[in-house]
C-alpha positions as CSV (number, residue, x, y, z in Angstrom):
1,X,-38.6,-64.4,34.9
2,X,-35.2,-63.9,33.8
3,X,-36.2,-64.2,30.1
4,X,-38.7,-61.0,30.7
5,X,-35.7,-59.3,32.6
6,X,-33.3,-59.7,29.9
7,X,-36.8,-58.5,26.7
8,X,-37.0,-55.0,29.1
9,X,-33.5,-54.5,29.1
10,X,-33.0,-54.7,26.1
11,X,-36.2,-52.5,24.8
12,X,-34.7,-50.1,27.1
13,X,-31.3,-50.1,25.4
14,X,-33.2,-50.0,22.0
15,X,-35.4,-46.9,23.5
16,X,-32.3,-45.1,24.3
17,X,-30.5,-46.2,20.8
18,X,-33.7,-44.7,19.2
19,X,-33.4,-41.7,21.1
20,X,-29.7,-41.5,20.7
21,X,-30.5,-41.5,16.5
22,X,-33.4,-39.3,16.9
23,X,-31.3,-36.6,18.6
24,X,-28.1,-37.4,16.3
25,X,-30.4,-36.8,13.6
26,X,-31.8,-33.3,15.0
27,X,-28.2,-32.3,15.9
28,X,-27.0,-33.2,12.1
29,X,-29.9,-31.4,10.5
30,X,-29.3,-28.6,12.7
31,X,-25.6,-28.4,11.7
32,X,-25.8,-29.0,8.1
33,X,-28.9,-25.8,8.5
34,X,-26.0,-23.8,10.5
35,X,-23.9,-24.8,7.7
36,X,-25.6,-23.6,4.8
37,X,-26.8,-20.3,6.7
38,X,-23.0,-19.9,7.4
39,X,-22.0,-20.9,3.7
40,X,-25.3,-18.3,2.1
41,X,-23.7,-15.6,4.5
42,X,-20.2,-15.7,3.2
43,X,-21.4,-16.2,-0.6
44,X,-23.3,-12.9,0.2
45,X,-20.2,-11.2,1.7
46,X,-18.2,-12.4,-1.4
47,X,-21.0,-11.0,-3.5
48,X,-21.5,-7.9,-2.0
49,X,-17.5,-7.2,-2.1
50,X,-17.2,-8.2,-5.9
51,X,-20.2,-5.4,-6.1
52,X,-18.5,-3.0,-3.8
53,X,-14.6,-3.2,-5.4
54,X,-15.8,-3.2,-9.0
55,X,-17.7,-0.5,-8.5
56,X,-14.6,1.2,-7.2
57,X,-12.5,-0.2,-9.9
58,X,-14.7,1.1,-12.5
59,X,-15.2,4.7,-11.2
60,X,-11.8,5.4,-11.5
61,X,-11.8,3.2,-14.9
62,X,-14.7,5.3,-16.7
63,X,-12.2,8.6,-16.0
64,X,-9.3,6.7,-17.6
65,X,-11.4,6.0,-20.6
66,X,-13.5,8.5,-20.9
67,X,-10.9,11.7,-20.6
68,X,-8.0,9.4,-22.8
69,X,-11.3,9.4,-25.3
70,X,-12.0,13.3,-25.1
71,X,-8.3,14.1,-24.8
72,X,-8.0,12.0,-28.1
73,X,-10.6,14.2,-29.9
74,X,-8.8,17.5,-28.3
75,X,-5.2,16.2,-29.8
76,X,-5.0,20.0,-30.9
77,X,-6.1,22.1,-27.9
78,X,-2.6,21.5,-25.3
79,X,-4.9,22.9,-22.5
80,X,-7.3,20.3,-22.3
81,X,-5.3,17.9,-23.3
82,X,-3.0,19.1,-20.0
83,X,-6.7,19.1,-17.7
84,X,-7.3,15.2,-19.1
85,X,-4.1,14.4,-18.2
86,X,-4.4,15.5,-14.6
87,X,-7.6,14.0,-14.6
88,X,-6.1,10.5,-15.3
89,X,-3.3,11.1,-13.3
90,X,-5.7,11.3,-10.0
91,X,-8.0,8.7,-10.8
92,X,-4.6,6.6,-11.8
93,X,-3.7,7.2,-8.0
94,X,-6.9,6.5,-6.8
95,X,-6.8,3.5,-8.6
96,X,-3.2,2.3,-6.8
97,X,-4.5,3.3,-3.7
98,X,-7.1,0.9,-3.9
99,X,-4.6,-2.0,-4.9
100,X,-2.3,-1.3,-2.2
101,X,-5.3,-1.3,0.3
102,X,-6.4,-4.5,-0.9
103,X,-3.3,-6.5,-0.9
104,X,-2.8,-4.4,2.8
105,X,-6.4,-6.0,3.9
106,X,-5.3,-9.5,2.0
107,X,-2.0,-9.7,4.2
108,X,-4.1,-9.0,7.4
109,X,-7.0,-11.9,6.6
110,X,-3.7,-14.1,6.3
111,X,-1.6,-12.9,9.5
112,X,0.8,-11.8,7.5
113,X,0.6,-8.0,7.8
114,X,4.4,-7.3,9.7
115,X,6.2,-4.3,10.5
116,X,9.7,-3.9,9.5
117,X,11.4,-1.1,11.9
118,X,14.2,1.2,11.2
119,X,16.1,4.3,12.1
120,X,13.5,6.9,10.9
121,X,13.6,10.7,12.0
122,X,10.7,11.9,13.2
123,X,10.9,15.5,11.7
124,X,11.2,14.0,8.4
125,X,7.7,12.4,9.0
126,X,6.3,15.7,10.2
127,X,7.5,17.8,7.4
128,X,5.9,14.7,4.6
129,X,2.4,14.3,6.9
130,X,2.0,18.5,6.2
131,X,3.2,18.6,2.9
132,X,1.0,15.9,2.0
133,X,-2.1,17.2,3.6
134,X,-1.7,20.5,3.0
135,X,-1.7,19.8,-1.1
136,X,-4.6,17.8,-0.4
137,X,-6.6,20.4,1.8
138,X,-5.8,23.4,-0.8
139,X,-7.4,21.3,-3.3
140,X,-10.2,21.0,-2.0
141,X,-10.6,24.5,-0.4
142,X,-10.0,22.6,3.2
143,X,-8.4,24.6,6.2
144,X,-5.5,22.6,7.5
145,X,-4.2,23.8,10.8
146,X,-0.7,21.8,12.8
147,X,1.2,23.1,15.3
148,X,4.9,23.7,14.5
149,X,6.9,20.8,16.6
150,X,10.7,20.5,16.3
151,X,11.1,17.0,17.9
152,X,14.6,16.6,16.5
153,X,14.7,12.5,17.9
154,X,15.3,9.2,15.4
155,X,12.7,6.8,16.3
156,X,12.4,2.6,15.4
157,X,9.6,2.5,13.5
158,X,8.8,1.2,10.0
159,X,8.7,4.0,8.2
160,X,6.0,3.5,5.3
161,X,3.0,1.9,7.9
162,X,4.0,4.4,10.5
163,X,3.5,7.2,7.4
164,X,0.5,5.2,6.0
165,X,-1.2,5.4,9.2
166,X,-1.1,9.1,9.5
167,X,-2.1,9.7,6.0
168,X,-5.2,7.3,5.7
169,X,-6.4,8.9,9.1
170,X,-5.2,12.6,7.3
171,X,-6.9,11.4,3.9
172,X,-10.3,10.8,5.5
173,X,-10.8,13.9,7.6
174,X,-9.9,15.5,4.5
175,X,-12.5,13.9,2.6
176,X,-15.2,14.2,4.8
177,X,-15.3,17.6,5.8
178,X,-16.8,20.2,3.2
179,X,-15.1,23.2,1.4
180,X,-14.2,25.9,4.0
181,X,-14.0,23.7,7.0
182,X,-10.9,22.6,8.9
183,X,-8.4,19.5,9.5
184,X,-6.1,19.4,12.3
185,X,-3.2,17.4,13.0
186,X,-1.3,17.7,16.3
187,X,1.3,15.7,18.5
188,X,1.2,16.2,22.0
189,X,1.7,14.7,25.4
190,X,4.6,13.5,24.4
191,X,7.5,12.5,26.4
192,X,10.8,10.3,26.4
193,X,11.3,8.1,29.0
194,X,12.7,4.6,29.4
195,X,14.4,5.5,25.8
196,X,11.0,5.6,24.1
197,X,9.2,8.1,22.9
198,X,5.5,8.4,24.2
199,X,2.9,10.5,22.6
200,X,-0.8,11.0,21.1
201,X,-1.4,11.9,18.1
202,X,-4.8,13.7,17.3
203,X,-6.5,14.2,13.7
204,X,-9.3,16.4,14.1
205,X,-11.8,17.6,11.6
206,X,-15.1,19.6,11.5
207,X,-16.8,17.2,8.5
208,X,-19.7,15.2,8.6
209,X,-19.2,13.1,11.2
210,X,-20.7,9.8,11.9
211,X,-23.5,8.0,14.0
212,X,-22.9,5.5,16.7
213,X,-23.9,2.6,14.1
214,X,-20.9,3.6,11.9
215,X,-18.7,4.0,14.8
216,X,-19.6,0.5,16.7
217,X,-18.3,-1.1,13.0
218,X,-15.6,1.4,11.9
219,X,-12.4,-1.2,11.6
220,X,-14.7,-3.5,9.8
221,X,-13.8,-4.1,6.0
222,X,-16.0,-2.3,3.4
223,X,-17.4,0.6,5.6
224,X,-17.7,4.0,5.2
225,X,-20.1,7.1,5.7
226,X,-22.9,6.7,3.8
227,X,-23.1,10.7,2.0
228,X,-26.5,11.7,0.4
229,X,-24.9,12.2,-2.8
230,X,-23.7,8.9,-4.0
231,X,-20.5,10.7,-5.8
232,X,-19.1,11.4,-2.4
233,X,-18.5,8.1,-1.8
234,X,-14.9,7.2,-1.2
235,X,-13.1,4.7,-1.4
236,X,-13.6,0.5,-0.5
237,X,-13.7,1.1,3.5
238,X,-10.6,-0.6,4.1
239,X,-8.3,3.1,5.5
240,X,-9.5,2.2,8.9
241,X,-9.0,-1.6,9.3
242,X,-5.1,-1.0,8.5
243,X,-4.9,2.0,10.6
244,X,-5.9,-0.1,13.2
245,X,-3.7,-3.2,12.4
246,X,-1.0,-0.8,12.6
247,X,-1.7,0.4,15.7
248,X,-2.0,-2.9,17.6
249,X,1.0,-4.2,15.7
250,X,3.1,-1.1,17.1
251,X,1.4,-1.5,20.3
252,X,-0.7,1.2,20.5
253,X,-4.5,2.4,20.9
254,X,-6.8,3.9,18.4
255,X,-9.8,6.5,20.2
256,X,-12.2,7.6,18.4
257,X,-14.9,10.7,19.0
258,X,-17.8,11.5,16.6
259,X,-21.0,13.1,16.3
260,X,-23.4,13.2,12.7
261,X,-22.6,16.7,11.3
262,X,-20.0,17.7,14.5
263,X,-17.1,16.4,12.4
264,X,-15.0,13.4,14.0
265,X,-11.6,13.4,16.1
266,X,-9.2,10.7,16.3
267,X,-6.5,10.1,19.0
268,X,-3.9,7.7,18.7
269,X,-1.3,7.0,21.5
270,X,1.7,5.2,20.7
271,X,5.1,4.5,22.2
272,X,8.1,4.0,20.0
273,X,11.8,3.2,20.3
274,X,14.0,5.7,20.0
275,X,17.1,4.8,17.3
276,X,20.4,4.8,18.4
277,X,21.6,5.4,14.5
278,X,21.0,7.9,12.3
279,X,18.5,7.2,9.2
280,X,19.8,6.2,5.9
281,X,20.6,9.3,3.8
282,X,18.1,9.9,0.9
283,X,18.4,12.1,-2.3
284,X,14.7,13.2,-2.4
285,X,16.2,16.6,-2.3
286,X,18.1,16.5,-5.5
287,X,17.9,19.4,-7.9
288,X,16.2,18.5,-11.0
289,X,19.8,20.6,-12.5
290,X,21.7,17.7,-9.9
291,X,19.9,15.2,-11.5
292,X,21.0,16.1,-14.9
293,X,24.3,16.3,-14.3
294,X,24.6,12.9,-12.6
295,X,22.7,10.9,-15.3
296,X,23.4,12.8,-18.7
297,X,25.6,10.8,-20.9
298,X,24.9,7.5,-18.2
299,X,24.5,4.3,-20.3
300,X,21.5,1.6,-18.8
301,X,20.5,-2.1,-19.8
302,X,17.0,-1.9,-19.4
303,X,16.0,-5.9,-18.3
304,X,11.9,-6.2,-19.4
305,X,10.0,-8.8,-21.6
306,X,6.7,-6.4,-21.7
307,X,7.2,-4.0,-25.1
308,X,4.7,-1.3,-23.7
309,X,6.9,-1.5,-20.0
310,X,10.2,-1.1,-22.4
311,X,8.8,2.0,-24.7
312,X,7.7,3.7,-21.2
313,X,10.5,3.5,-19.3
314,X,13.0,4.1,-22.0
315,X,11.3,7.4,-22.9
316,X,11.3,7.9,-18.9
317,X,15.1,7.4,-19.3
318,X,16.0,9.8,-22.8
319,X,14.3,12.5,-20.9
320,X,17.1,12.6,-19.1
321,X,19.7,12.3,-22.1
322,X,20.6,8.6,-20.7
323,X,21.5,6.3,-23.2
324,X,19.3,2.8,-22.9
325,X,20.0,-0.7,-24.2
326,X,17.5,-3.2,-24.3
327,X,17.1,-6.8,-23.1
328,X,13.9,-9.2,-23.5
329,X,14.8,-11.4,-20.9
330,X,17.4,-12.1,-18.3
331,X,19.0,-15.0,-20.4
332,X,20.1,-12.1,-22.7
333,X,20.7,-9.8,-20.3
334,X,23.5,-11.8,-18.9
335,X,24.8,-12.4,-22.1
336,X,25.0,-9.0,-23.2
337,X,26.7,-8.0,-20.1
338,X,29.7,-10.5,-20.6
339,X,29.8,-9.3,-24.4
340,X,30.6,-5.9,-23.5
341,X,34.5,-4.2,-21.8
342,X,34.5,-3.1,-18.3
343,X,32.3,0.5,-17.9
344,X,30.4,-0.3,-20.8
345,X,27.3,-0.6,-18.6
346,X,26.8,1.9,-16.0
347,X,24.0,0.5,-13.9
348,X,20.8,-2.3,-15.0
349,X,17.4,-2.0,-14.3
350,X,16.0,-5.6,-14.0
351,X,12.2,-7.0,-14.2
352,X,11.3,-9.9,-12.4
353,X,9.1,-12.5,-13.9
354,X,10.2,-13.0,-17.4
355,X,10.7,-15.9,-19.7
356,X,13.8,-18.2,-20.3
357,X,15.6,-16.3,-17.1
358,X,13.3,-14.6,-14.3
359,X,15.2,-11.7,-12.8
360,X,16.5,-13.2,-9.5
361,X,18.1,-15.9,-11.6
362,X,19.8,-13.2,-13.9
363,X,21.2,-11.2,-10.9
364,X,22.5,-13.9,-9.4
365,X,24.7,-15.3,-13.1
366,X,25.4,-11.5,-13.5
367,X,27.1,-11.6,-9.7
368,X,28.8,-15.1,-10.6
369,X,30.3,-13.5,-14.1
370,X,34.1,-12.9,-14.2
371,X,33.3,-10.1,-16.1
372,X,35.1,-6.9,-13.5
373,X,31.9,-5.3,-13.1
374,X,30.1,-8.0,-12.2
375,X,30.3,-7.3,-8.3
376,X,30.1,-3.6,-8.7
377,X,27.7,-2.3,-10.8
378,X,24.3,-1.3,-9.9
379,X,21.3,-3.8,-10.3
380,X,17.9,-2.5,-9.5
381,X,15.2,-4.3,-9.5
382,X,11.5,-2.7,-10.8
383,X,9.0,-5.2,-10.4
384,X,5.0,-5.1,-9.4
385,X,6.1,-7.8,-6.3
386,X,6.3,-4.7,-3.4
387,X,6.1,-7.1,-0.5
388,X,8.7,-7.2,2.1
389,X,9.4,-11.0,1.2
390,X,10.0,-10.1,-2.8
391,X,12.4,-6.6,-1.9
392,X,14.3,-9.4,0.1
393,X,14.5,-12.2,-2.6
394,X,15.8,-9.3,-4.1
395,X,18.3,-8.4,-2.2
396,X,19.6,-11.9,-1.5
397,X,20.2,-12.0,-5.3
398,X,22.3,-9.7,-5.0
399,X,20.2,-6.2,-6.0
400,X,21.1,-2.9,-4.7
401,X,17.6,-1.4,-4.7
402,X,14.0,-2.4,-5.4
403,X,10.8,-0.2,-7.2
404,X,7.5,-1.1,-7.2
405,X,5.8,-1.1,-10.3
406,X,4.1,1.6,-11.3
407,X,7.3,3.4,-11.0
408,X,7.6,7.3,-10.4
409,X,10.0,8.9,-12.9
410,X,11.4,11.1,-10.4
411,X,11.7,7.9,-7.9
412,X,13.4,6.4,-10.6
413,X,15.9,9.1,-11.2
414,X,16.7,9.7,-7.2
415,X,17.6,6.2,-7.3
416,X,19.7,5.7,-9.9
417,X,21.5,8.9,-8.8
418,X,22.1,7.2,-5.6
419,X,23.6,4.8,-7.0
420,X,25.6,6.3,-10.0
């Protein structure tokens, strides 16, 4: 009896060990089918955005080449040569733009989008948001309507993301509404209180809109209106995912009000810190006559391993009658700077990632030198490293200033007139 007790029992534990497998084995397939479904849709993400970006690489590309080509072949007609040059100039910039947001989207993905606040005054950022726009509506034959506001406050804010959230939102009603319609900008509702300032700011525009589709996945990477003609396509999508990082990181919220062919309107209410100090002084508004003056006769050790970077800049440099000596690499930068008396240099313009002595390294030699200009003269760094992290290695190398690569002539000169 207890023999047969102990044979059911134990086909009983085997039934259920069976079962056990059996679903084990269900649950496994299942996973591993979840798995590659999962896996398949993020190679097709990856494929479709290698699709989408190089497309928008090459558009921008095929102008490059194509007008350097024609403007090649035009060598003795200055006009067109002039028109091509303006042609690569914009797609150039549309080019950058596209970088930027990509690195921009890259930091987000990794959590390490962050906002860097300082004194910033607010009619300064009015007076850039209507310059820029209004350049960019007259272009295009756009009507570009904002209020005059004298808000005469400093506010905490980080200046570049609080601008770049403005201008993306600004860019796009710009490029969705047709020749002849209008783009608005206002601020209003706004308030101080609690020492903040409180307000919403509203882009309005009468374009072409968008359906509720588009809306529901608007801060989604890599989408955009779909126009009918395929060469009014702009852009990789990715405006509208920073704006919105930007907002939540600054605490604020992002509205948005849209109808297919009734244009679109955008209201975004956020509530900053008001500074208690005054905004560093900038020398954007330097004469070009100012500018001479200051850097005429100025002598510059030009720190760069790349010969094409060296011929650019130098010419960048002689245009305004400043003399430029040349190092390869930090290794000889810091020996040419000991070589030569007290005043011989007047400031150095320093690359990065070099061989035989990167350009931290060589700031930091240059700072240790005995030489007596060692802790005073000017060391800027130009490097394609823009990140908040890389203008801080910078500066605990012991920089003065930082420009991205590609750098503006003009940014160039304000800077070194700054600093001379």
């Amino acid at each position: 009896m207890w023999n047969n007790v102990i044979l059911m029992g134990l086909a009983a534990v085997l039934a259920l060990f069976c079962a056990i497998v059996a679903v084990c084995v269900v649950l496994v397939r299942r996973a591993n089918r979840e798995r590659d479904a999962a896996m398949q849709e993020v190679s097709d993400a990856k494929t479709k955005f290698l699709a989408r970006i190089s497309n928008d690489i090459k558009t921008p590309m095929n102008v490059i080449i194509g007008t350097t080509a024609l403007g090649m072949e035009e060598a003795d007609n200055p006009e067109k040569v002039l028109r091509h040059l303006q042609e690569i100039d914009t797609a150039s910039r549309f080019l950058m733009t596209l970088l930027n947001d990509l690195v921009d989207a890259s930091k987000i993905e990794m959590g390490r989008f962050r906002l860097h606040p300082k004194a910033y005054a607010f009619n300064e950022f009015l007076d850039s948001m209507r310059t820029i726009t209004e350049t960019a509506c007259r272009e295009k034959g756009v009507r570009f309507v904002m209020p005059e506001e004298d808000i005469n406050i400093n506010v905490m804010v980080d200046p570049m993301r609080f601008s770049q959230l403005f201008v993306n939102l600004l860019s796009n009603a710009v490029k969705f509404t047709p020749a002849g319609g209008t783009v608005t900008f206002r601020v209003c509702n706004y308030a101080i209180h609690n020492n903040s300032f409180s307000a919403d700011y509203i882009v309005a525009d009468t374009g072409v809109g968008m359906n509720e589709a588009l809306r529901d996945v608007l801060f989604e990477p890599f989408t955009q209106t779909v126009s009918a003609r395929a060469e009014e396509r702009h852009g990789a999508g990715l405006g509208l995912v920073i704006v919105h990082n930007i907002t939540e990181l600054m605490g604020g919220t992002i509205e948005i009000a849209s109808e297919t062919g009734q244009g679109t309107t955008v209201k975004v209410h956020l509530e900053v810190e008001l500074a208690m100090i005054q905004p560093e002084k900038k020398t954007d508004n330097l004469r070009e006559v100012q500018i001479r003056e200051i850097l005429d006769g100025k002598r510059v050790l030009l720190v760069e391993d790349h010969p094409l970077n060296v011929e650019v800049t130098k010419n960048i440099l002689e245009k305004q009658k400043i003399e430029v000596v040349c190092a390869e690499n930090g290794e000889v930068a810091v020996r040419m700077f000991k070589e030569h008396e007290s005043g011989y240099f007047d400031a150095i313009l320093m690359d990065i990632f070099m061989p035989a002595m990167d350009g931290l390294e060589a700031a930091r030699e240059l700072r240790r030198t005995k030489h007596a200009d060692a802790r005073v003269i000017p060391i800027i760094a130009m490097s394609a490293g823009d990140s908040y992290e890389d203008v801080a290695a910078c500066k605990e190398a012991g920089m003065d200033a930082h420009l991205a690569k590609p750098v503006e002539p003009q940014q160039l000169y304000r800077v070194l007139c700054e600093y001379l």
